[in-house]
PyMOL Python script that loads the backbone (N, CA, C, O; Angstrom):
from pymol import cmd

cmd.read_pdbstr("""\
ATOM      1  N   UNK A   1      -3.252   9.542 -15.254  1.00  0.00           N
ATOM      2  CA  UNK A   1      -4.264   9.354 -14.237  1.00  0.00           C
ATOM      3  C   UNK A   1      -5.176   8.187 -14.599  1.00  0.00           C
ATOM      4  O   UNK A   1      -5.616   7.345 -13.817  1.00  0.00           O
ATOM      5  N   UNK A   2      -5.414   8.287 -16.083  1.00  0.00           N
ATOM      6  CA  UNK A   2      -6.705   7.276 -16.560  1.00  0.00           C
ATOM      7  C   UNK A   2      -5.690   5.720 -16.512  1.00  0.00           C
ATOM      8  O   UNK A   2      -6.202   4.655 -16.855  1.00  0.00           O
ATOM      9  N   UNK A   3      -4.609   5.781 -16.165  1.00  0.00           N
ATOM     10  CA  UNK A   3      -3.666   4.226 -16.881  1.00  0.00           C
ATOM     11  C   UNK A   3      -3.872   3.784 -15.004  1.00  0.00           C
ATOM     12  O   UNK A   3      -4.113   2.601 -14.764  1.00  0.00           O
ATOM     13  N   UNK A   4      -3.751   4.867 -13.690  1.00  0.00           N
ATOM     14  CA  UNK A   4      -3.374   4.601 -12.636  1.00  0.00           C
ATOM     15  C   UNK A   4      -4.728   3.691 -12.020  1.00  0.00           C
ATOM     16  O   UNK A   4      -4.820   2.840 -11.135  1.00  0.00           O
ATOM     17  N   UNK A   5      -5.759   4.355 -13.002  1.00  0.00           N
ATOM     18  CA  UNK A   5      -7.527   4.263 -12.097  1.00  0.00           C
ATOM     19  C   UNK A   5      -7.773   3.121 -12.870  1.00  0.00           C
ATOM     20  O   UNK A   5      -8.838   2.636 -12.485  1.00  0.00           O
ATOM     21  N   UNK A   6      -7.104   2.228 -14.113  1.00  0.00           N
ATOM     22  CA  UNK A   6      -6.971   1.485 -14.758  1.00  0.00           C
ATOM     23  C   UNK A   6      -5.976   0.013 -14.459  1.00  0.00           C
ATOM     24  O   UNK A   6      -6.027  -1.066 -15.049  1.00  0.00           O
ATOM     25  N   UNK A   7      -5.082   0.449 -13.317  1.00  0.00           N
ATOM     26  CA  UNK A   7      -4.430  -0.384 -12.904  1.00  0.00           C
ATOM     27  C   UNK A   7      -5.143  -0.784 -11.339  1.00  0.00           C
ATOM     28  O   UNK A   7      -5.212  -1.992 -11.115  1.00  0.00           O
ATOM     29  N   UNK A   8      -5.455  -0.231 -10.701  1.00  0.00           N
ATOM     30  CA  UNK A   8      -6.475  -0.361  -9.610  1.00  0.00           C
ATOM     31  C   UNK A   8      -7.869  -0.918 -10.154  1.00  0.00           C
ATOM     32  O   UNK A   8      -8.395  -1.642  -9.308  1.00  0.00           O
ATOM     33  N   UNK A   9      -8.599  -0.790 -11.294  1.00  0.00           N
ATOM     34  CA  UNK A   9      -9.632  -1.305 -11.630  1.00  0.00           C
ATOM     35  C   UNK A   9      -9.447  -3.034 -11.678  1.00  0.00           C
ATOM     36  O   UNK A   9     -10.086  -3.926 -11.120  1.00  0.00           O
ATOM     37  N   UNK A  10      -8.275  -3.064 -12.605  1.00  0.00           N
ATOM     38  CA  UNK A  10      -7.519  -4.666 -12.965  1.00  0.00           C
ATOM     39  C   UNK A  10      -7.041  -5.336 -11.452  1.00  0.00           C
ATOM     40  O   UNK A  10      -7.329  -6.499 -11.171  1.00  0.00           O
ATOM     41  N   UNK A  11      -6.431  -4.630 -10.713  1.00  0.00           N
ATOM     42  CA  UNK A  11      -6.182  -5.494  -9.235  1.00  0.00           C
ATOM     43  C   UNK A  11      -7.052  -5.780  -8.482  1.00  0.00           C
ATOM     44  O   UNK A  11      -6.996  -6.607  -7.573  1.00  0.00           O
ATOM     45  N   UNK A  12      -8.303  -4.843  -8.927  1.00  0.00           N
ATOM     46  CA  UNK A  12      -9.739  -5.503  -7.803  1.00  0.00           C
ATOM     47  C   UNK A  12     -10.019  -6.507  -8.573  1.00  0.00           C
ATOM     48  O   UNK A  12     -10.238  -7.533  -7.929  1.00  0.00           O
ATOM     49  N   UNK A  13     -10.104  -6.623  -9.775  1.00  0.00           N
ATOM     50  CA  UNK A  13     -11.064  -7.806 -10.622  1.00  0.00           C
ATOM     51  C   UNK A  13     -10.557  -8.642 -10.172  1.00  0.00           C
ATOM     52  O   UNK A  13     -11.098  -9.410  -9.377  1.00  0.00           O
ATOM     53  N   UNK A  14      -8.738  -8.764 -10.769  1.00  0.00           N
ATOM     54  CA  UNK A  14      -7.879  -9.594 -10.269  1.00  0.00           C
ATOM     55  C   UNK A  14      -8.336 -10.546  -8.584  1.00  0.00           C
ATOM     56  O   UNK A  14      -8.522 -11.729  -8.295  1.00  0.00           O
ATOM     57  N   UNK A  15      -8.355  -9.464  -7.956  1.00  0.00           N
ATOM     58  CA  UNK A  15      -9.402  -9.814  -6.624  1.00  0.00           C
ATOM     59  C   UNK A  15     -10.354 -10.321  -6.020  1.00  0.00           C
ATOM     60  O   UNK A  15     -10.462 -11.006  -5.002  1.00  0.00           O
ATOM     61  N   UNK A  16     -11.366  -9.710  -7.116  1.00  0.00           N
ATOM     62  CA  UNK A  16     -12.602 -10.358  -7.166  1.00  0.00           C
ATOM     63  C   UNK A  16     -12.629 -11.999  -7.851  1.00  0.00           C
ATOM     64  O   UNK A  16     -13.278 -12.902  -7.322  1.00  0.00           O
ATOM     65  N   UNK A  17     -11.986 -12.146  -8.837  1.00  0.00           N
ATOM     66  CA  UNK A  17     -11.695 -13.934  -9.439  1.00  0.00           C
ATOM     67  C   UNK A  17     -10.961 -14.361  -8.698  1.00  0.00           C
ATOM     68  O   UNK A  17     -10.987 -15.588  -8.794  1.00  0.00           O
ATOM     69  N   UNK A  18     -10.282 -14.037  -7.973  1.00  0.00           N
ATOM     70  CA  UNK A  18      -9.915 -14.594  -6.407  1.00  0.00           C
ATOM     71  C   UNK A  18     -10.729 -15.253  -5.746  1.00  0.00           C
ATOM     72  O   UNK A  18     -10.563 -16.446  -5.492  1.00  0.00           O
ATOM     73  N   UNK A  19     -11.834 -14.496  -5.334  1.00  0.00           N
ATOM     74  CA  UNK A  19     -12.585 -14.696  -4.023  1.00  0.00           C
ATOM     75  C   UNK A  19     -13.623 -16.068  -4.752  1.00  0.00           C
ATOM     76  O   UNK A  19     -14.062 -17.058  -4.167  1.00  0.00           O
ATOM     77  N   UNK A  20     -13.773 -15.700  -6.098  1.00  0.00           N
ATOM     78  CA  UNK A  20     -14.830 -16.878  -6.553  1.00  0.00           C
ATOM     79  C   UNK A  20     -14.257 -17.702  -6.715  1.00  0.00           C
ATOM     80  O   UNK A  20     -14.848 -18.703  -6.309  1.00  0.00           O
ATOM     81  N   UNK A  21     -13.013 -17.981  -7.260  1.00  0.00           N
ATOM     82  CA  UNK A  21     -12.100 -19.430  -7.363  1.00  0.00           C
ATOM     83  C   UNK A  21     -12.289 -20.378  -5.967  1.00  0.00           C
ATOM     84  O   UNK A  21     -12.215 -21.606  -5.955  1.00  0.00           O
ATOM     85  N   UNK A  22     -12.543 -19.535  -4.831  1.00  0.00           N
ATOM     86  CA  UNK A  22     -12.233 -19.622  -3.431  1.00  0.00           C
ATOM     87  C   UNK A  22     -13.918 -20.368  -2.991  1.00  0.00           C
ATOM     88  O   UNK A  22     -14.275 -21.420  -2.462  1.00  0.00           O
ATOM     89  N   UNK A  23     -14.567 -19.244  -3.510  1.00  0.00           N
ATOM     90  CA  UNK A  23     -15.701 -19.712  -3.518  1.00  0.00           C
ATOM     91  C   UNK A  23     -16.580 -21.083  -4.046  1.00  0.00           C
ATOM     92  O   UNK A  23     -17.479 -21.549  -3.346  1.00  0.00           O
ATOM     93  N   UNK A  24     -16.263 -21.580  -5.166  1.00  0.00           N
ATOM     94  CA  UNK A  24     -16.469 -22.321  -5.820  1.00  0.00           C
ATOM     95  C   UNK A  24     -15.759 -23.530  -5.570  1.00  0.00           C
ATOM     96  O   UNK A  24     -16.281 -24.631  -5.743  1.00  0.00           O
ATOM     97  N   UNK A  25     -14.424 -23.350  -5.114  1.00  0.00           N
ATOM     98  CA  UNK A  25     -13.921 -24.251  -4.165  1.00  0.00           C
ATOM     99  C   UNK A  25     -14.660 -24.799  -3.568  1.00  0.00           C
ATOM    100  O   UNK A  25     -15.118 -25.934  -3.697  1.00  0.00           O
ATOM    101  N   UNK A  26     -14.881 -23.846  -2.692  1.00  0.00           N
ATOM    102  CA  UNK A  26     -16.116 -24.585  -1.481  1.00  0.00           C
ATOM    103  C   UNK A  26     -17.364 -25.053  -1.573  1.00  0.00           C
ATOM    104  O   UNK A  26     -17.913 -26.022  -1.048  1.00  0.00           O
ATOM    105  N   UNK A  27     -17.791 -24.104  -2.427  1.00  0.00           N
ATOM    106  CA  UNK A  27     -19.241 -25.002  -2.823  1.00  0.00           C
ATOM    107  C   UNK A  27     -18.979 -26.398  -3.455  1.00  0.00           C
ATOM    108  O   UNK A  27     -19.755 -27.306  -3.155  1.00  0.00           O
ATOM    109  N   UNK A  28     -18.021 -26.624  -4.246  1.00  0.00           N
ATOM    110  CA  UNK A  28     -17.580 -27.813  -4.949  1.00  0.00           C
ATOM    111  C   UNK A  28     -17.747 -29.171  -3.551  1.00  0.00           C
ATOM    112  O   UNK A  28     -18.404 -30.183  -3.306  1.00  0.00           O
ATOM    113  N   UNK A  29     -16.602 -28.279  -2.925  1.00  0.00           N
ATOM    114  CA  UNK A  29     -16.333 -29.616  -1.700  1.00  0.00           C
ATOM    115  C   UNK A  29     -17.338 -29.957  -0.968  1.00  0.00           C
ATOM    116  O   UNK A  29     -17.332 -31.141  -0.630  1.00  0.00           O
ATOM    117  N   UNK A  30     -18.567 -29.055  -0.454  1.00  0.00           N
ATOM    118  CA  UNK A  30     -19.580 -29.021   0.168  1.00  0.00           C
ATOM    119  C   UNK A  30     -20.488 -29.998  -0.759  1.00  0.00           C
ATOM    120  O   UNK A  30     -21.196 -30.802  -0.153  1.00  0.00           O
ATOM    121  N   UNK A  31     -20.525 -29.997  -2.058  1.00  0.00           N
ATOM    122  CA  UNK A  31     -21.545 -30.296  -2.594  1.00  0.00           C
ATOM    123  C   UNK A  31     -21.087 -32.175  -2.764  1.00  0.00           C
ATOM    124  O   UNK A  31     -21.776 -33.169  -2.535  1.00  0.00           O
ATOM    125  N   UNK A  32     -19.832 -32.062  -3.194  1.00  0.00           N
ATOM    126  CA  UNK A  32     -19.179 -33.466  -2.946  1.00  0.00           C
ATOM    127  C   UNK A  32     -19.215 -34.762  -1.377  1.00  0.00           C
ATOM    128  O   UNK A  32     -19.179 -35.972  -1.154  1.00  0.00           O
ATOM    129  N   UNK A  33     -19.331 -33.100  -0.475  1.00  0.00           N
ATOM    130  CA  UNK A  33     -19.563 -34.008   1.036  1.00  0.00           C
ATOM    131  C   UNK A  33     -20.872 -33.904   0.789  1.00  0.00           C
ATOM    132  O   UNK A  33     -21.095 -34.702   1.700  1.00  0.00           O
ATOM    133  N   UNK A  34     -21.847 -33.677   0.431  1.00  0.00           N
ATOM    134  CA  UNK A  34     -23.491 -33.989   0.597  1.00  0.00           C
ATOM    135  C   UNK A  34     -23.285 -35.825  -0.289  1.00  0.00           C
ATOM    136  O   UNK A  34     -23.603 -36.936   0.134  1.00  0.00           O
ATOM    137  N   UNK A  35     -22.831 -35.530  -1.203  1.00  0.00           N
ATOM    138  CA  UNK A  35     -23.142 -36.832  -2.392  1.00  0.00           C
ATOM    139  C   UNK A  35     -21.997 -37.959  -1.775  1.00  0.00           C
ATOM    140  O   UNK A  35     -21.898 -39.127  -2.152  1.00  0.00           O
ATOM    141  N   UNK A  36     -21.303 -37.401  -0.903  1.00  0.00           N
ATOM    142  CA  UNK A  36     -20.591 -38.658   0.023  1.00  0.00           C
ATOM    143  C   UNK A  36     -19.452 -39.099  -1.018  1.00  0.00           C
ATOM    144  O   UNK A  36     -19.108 -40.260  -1.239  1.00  0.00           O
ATOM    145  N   UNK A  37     -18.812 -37.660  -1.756  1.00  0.00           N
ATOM    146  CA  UNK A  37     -17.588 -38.124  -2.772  1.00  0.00           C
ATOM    147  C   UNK A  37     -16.544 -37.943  -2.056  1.00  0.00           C
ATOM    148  O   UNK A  37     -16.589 -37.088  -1.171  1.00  0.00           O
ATOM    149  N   UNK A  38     -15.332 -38.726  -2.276  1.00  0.00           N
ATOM    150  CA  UNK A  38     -13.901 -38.532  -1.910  1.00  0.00           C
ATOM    151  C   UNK A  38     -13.548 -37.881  -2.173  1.00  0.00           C
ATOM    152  O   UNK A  38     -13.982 -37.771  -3.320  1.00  0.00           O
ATOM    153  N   UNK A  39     -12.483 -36.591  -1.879  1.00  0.00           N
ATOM    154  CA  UNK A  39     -11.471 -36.086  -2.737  1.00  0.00           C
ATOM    155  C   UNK A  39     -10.520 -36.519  -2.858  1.00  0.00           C
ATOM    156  O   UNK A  39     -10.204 -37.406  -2.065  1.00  0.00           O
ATOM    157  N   UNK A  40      -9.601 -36.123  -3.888  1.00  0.00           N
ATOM    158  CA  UNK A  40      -7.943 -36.079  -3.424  1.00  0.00           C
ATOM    159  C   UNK A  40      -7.565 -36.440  -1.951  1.00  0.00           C
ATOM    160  O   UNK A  40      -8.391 -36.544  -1.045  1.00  0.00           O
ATOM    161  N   UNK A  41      -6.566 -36.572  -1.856  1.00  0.00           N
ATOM    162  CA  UNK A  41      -5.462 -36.680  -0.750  1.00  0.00           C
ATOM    163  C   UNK A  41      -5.210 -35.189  -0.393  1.00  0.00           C
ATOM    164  O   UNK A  41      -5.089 -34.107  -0.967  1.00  0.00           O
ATOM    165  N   UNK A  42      -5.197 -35.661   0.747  1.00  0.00           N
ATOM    166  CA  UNK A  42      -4.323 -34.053   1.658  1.00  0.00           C
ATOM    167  C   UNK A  42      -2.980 -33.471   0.855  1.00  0.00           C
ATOM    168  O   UNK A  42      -2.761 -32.267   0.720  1.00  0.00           O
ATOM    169  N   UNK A  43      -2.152 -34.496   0.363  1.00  0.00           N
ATOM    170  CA  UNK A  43      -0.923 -34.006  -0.362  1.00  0.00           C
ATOM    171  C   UNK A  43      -1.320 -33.041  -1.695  1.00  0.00           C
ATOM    172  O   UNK A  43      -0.811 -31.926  -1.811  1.00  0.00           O
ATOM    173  N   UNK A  44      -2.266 -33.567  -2.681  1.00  0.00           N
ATOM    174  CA  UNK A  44      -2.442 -33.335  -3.199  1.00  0.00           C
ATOM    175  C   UNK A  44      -3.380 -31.993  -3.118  1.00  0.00           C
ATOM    176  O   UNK A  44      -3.226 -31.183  -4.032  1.00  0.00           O
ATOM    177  N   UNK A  45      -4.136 -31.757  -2.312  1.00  0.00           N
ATOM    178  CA  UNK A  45      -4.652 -30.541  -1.963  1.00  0.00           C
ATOM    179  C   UNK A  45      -3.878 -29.435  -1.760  1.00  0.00           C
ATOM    180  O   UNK A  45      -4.044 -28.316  -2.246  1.00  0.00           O
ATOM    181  N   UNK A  46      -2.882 -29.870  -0.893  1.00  0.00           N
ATOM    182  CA  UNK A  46      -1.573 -28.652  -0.331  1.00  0.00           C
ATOM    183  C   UNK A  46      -1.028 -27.961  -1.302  1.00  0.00           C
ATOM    184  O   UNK A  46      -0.804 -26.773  -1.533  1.00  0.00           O
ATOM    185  N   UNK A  47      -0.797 -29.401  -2.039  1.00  0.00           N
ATOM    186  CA  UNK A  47       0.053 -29.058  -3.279  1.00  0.00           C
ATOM    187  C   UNK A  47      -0.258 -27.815  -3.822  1.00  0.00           C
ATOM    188  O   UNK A  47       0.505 -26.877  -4.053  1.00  0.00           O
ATOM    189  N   UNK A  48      -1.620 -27.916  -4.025  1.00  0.00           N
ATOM    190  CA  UNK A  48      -2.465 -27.061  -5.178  1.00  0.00           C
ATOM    191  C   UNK A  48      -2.782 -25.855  -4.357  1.00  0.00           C
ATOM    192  O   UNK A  48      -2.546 -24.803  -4.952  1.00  0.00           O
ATOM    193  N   UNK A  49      -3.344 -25.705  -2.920  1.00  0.00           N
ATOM    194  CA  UNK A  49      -3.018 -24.532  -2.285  1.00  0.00           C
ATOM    195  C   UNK A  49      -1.939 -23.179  -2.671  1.00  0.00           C
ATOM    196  O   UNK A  49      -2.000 -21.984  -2.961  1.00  0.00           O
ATOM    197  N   UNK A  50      -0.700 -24.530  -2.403  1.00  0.00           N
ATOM    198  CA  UNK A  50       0.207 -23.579  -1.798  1.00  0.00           C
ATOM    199  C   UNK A  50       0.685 -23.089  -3.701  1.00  0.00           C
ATOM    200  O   UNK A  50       1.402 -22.113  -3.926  1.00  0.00           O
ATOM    201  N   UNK A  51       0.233 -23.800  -4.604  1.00  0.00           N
ATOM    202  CA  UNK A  51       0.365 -23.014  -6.208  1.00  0.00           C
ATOM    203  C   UNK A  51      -0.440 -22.068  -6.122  1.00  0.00           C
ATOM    204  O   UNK A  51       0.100 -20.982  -6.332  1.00  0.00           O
ATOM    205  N   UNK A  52      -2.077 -22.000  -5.783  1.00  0.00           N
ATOM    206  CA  UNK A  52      -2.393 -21.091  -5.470  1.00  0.00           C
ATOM    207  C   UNK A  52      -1.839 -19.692  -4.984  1.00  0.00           C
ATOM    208  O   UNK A  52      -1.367 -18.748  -5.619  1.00  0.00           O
ATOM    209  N   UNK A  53      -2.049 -19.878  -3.708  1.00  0.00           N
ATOM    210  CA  UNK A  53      -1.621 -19.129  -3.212  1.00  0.00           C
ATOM    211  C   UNK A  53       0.102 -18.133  -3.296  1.00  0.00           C
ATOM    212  O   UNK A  53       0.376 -17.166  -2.587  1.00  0.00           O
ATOM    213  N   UNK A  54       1.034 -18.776  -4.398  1.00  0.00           N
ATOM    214  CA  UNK A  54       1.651 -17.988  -5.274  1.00  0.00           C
ATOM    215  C   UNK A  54       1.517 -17.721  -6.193  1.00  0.00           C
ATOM    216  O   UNK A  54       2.437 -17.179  -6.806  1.00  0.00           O
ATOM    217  N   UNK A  55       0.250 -17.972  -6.798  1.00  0.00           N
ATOM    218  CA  UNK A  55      -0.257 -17.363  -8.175  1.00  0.00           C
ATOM    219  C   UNK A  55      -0.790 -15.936  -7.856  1.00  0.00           C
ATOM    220  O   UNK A  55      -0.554 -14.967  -8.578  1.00  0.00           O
ATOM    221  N   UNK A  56      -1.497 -15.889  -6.762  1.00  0.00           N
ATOM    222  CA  UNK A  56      -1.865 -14.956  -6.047  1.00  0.00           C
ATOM    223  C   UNK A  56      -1.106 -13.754  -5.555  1.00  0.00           C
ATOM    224  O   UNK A  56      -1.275 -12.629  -6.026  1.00  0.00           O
ATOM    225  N   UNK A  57      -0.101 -14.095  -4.401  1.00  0.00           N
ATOM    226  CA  UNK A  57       0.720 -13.478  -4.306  1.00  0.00           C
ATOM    227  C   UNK A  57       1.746 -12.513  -5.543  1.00  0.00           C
ATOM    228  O   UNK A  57       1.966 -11.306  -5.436  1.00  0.00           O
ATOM    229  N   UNK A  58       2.251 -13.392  -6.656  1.00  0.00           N
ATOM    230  CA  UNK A  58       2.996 -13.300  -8.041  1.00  0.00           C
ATOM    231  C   UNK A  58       1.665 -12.092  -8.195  1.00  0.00           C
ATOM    232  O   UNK A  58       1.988 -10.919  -8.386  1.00  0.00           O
ATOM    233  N   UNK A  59       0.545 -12.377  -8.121  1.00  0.00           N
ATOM    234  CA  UNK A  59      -0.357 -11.172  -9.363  1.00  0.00           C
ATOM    235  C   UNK A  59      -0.565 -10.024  -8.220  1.00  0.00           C
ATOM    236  O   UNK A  59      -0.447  -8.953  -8.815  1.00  0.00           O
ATOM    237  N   UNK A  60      -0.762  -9.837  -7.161  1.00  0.00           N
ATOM    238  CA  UNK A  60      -1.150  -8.826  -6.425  1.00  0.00           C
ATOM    239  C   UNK A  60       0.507  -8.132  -6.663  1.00  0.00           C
ATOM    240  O   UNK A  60       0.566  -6.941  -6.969  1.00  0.00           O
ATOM    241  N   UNK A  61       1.828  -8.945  -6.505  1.00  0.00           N
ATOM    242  CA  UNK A  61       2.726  -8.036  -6.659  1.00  0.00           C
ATOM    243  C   UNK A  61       3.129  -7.087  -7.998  1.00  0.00           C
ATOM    244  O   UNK A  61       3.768  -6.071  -8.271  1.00  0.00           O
ATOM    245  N   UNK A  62       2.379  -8.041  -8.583  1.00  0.00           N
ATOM    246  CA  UNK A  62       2.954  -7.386 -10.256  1.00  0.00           C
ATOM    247  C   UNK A  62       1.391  -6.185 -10.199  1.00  0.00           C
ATOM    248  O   UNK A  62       1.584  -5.182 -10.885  1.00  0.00           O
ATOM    249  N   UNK A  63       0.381  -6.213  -9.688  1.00  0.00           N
ATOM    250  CA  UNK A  63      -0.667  -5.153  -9.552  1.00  0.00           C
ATOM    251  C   UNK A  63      -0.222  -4.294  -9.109  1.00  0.00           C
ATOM    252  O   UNK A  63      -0.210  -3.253  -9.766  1.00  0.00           O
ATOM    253  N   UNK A  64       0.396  -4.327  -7.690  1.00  0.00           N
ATOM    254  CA  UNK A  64       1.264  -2.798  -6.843  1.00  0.00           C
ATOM    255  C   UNK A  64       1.955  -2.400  -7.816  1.00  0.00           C
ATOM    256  O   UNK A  64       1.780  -1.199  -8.020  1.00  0.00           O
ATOM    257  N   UNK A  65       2.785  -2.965  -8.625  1.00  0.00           N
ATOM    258  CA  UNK A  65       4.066  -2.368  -9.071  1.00  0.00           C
ATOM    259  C   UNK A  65       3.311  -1.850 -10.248  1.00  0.00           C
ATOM    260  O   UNK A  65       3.814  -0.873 -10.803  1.00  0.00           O
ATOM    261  N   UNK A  66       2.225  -2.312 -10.720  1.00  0.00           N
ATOM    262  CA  UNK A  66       1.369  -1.799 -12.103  1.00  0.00           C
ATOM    263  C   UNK A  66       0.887   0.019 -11.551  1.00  0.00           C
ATOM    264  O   UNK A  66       1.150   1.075 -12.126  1.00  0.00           O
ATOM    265  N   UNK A  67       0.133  -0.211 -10.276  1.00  0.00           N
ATOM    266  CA  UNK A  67      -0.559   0.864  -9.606  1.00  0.00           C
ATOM    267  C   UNK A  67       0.934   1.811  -9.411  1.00  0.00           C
ATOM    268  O   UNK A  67       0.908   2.900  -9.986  1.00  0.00           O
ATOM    269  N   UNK A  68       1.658   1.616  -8.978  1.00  0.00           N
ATOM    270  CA  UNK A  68       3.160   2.867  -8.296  1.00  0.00           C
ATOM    271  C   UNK A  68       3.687   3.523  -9.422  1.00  0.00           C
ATOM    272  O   UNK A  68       4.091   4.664  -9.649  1.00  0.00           O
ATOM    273  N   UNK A  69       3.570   2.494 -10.053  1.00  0.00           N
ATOM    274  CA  UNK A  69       4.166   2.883 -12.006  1.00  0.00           C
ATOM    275  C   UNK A  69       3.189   3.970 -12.270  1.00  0.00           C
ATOM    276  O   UNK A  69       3.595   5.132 -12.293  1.00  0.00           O
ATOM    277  N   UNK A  70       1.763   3.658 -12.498  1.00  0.00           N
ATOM    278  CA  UNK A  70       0.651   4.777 -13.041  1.00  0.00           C
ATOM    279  C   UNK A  70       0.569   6.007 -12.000  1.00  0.00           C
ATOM    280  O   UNK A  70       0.462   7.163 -12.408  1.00  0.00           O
ATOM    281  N   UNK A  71       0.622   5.713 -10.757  1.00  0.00           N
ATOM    282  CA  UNK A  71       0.880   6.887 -10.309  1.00  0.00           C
ATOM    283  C   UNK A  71       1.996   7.797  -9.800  1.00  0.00           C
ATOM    284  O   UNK A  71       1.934   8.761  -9.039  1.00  0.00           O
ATOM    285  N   UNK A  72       3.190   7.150 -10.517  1.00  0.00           N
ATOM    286  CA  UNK A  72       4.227   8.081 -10.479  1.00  0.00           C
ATOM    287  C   UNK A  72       4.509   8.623 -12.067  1.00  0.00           C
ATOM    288  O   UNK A  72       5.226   9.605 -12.259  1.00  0.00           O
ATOM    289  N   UNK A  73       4.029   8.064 -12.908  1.00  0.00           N
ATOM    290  CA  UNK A  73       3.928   8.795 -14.216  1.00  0.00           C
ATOM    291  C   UNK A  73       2.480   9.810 -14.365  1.00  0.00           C
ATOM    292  O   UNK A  73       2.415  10.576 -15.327  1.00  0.00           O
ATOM    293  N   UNK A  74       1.373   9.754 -13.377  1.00  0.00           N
ATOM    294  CA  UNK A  74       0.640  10.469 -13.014  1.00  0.00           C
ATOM    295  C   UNK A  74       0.952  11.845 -12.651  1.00  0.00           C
ATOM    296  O   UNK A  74       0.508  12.874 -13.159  1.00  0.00           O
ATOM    297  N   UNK A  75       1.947  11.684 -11.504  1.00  0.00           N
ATOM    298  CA  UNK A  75       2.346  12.755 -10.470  1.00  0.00           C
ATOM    299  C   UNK A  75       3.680  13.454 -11.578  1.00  0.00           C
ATOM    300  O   UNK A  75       4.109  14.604 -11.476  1.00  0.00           O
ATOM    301  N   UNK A  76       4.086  12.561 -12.464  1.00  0.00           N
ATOM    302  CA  UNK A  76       5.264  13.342 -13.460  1.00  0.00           C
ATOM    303  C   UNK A  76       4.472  14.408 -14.522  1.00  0.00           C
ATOM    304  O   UNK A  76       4.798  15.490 -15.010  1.00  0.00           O
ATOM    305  N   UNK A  77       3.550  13.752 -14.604  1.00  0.00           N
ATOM    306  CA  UNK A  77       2.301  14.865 -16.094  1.00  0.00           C
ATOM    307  C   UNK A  77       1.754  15.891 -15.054  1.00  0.00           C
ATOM    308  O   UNK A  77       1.979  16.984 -15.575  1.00  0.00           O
ATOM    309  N   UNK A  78       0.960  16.160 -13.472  1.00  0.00           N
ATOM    310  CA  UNK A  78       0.665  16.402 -12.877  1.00  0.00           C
ATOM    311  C   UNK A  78       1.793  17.966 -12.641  1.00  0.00           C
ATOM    312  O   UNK A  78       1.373  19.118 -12.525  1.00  0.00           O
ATOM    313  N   UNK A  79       3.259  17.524 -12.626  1.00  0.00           N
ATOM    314  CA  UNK A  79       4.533  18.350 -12.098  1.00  0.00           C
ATOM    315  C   UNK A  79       4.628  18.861 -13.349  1.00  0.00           C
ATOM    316  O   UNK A  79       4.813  20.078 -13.337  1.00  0.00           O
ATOM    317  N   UNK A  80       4.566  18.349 -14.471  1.00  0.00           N
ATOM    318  CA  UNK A  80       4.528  18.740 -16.016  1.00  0.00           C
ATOM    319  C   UNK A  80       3.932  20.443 -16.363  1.00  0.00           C
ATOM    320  O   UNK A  80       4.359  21.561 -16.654  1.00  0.00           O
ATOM    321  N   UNK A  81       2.582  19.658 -16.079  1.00  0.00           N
ATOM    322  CA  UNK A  81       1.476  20.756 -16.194  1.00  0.00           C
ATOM    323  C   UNK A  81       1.695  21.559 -15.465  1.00  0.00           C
ATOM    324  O   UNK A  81       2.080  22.546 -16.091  1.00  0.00           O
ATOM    325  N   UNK A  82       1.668  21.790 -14.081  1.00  0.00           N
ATOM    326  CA  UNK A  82       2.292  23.162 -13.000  1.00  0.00           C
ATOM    327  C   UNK A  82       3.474  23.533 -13.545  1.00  0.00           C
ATOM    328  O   UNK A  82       3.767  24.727 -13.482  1.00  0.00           O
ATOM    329  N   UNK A  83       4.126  22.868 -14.002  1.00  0.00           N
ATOM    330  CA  UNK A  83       5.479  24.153 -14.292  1.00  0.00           C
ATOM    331  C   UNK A  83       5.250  24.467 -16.152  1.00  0.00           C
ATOM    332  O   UNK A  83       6.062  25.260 -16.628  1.00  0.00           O
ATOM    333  N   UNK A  84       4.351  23.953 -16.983  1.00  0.00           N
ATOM    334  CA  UNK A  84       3.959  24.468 -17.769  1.00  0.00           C
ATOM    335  C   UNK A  84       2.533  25.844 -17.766  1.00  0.00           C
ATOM    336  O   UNK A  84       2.332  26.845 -18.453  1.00  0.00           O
ATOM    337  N   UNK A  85       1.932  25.301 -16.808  1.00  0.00           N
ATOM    338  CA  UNK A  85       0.971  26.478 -16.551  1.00  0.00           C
ATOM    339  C   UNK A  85       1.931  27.863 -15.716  1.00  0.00           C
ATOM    340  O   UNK A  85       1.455  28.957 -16.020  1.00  0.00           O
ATOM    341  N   UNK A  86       2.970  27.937 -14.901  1.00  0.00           N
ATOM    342  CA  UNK A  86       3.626  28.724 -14.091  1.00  0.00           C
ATOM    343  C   UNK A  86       4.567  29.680 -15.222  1.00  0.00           C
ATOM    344  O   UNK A  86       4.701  30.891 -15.044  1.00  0.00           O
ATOM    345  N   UNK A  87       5.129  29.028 -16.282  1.00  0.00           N
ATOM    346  CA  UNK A  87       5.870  29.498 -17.117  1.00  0.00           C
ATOM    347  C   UNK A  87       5.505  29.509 -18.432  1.00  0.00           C
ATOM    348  O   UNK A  87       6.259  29.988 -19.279  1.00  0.00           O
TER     349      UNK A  87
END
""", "prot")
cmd.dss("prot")
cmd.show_as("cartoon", "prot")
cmd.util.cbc("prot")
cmd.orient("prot")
């Protein structure tokens, strides 16, 4: 139970350094269009998006499969205990 509430704790964080990477992004670019800086090229932006956005994808999948794992070895100690308490 404690490994399942432990794998859900790690996929929000995981989550949460998401949203600030995202965040900070933007403040970055915002703060660059006040001071009238260039960025990169569009290519080069995409580029880095679309790595993003399978770095992302890659960790939220390996999180589910972290979370299904803890709670099916959950629900196995869970079936454990009832047929050890029954008999």
């Amino acid at each position: 139970m404690k490994a399942a509430m432990d794998a859900v704790r790690d996929a929000e964080q995981a989550k949460a350094m998401a949203e600030q990477k995202v965040f900070a992004a933007k403040l970055i670019q915002h703060i660059a269009k006040e001071a009238d800086i260039k960025g990169p090229p569009w290519s080069v932006k995409k580029k880095a998006i679309a790595q993003a956005k399978k770095k992302a994808a890659q960790a939220r999948k390996t999180a589910e499969k972290r979370v299904a794992a803890a709670r099916k070895r959950a629900e196995a100690a869970r079936a454990k205990a009832a047929k050890t308490a029954r008999g």
